[in-house]
C-alpha positions in Angstrom: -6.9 6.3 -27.8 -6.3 2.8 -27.6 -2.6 2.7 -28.0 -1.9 5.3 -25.4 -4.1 2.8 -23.1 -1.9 -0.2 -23.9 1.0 1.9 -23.7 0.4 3.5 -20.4 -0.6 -0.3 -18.7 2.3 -1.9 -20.7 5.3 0.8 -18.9 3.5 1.1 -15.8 3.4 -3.0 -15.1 7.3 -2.8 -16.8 8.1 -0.3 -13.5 6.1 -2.3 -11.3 4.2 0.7 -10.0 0.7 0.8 -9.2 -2.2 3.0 -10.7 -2.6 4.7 -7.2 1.7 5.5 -7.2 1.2 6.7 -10.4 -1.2 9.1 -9.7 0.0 10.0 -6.4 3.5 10.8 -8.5 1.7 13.1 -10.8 -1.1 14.4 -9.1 -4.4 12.9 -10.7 -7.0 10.5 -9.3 -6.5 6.8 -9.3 -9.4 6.6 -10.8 -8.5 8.9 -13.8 -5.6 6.5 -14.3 -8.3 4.1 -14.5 -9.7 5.4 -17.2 -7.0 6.7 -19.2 -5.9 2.6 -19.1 -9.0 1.4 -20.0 -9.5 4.1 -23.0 -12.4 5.9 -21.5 -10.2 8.7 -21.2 -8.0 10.4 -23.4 -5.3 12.6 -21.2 -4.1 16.0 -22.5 -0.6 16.7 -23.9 0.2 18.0 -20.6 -1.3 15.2 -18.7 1.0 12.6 -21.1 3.9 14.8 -20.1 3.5 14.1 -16.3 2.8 10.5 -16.6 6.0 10.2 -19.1 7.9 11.9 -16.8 6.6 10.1 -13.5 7.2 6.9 -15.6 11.1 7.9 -16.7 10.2 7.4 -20.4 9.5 9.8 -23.2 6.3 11.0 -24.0 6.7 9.4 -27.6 6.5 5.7 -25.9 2.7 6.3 -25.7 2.6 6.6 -29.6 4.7 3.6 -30.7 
């Protein structure tokens, strides 16, 4: 999903962490970070969760 994408780059570059932090933080590949960002990968509820909370936002910032 597109907006998650956008979202996810847009509050990751906001907390000036890199993809490889975040996944590091939350326990999936760089390279599935990778994807999720460039919409070749849609993450699971639980997935969202982890990055939301690794991030210090709610999960709902990925839907607005």
């Amino acid at each position: 999903m597109k907006l998650i994408a956008d979202n996810l780059i847009r509050i990751r570059n906001s907390n000036s962490i890199s993809q490889q932090s975040l996944a590091d933080k939350v326990g999936l590949s760089r390279t599935t970070i990778a994807n999720i960002e460039r919409d070749r990968f849609d993450p699971s509820i639980k997935n969202l969760q982890l990055l939301a909370n690794a991030l210090g936002v709610h999960i709902k910032e990925f839907f607005q």
